[in-house]
C-alpha positions as CSV (number, residue, x, y, z in Angstrom):
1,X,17.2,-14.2,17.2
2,X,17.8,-17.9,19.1
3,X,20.4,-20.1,16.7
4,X,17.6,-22.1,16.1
5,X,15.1,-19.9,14.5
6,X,18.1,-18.3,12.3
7,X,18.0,-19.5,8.6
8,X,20.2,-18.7,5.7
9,X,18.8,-17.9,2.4
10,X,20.9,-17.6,-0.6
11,X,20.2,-15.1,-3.9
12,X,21.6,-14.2,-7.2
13,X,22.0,-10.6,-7.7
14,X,24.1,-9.9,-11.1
15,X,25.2,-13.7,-11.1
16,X,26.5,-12.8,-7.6
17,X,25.6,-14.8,-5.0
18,X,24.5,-12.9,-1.6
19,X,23.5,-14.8,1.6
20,X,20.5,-13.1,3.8
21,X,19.7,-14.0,7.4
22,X,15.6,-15.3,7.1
23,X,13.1,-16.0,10.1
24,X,11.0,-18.6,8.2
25,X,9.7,-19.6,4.9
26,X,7.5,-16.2,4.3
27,X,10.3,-14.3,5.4
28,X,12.8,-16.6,2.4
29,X,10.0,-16.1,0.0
30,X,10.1,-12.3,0.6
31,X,14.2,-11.8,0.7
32,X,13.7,-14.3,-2.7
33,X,10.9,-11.9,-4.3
34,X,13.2,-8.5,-3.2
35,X,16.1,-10.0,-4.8
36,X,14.2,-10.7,-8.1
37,X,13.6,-7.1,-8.1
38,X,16.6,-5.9,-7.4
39,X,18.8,-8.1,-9.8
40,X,16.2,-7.3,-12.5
41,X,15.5,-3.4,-12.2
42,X,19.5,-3.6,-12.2
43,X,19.7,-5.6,-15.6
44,X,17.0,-3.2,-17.1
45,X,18.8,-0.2,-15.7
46,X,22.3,-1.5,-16.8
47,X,20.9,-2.5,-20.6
48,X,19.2,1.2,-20.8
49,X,22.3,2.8,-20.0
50,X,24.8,0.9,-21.8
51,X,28.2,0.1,-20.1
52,X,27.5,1.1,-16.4
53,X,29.3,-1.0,-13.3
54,X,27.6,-2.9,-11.1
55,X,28.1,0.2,-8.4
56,X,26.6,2.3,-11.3
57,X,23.7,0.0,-12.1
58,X,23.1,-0.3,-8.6
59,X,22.9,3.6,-8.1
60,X,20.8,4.0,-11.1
61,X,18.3,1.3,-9.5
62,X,18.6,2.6,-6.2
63,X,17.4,6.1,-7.7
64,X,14.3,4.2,-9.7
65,X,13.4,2.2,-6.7
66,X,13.0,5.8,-4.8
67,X,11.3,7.5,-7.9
68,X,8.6,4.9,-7.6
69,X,8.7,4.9,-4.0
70,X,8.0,8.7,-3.6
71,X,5.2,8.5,-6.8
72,X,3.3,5.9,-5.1
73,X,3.3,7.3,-1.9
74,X,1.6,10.4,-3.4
75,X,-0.4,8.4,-5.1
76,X,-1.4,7.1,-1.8
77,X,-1.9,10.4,0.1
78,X,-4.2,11.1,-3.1
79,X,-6.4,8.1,-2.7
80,X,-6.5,9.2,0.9
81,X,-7.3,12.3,0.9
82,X,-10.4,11.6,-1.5
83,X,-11.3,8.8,1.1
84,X,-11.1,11.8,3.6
85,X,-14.0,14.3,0.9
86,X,-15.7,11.7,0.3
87,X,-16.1,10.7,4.2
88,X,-16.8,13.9,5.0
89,X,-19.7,14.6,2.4
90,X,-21.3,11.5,3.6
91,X,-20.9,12.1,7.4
92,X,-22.4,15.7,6.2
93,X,-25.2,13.6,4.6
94,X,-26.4,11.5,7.3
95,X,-26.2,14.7,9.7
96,X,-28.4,16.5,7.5
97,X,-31.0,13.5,7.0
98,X,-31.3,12.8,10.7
99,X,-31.9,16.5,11.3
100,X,-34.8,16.3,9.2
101,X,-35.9,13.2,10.9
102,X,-35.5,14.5,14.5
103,X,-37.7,17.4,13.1
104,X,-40.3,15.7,11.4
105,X,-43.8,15.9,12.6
106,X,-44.7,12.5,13.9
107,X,-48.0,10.8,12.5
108,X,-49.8,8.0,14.5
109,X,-49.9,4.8,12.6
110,X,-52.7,1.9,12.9
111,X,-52.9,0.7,16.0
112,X,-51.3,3.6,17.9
113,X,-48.2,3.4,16.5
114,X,-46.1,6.3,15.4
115,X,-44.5,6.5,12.3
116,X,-42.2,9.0,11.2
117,X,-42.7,11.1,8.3
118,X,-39.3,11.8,6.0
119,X,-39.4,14.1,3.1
């Protein structure tokens, strides 16, 4: 990344200041909002387990982050797959109905016209 475009963005984890390399303002909001995370999932993690060290607390919040990464992702490829049924019934559907359609006797209409006769 040019000099120019690098910017320094400074956080509090654990009343420890860290320094993070940004690209922009959205990219400092976002290192800002991960941080928040971080420093609180460790002070909840640290108060539920007593006396833990910040290497401790930070394993422990490490393993929660991945818990509730790996449940949301399943939780995902749930939604998905329903998506998928659901997709499928409906494309089933629409086969079905323009099937009858293609097969329906045609009636002439005033004027000539034909109109198509659905059941």
């Amino acid at each position: 990344m040019p000099p120019a475009d690098r910017r320094i963005v400074k956080v509090r984890i654990l009343d420890r200041e860290y320094a993070f390399v940004s690209t922009g303002e959205e990219a400092d909001a976002h290192i800002q909002q991960v941080a928040r995370l971080v420093d609180e999932k460790m002070r909840a993690v640290g108060q539920g387990a007593g006396t833990t060290t910040p290497m401790q607390g930070a394993v422990l919040a490490g393993l929660e982050f991945s818990e509730e990464l790996l449940r949301l992702q399943r939780d995902v490829s749930s939604v998905e797959e329903g998506i998928s049924a659901r997709t499928n019934r409906l494309t089933e559907s629409l086969g079905q109905l323009f099937r009858t359609v293609e097969l329906a006797p045609t009636v002439s209409g005033p004027g000539g016209a034909e109109d198509v006769a659905v059941g």
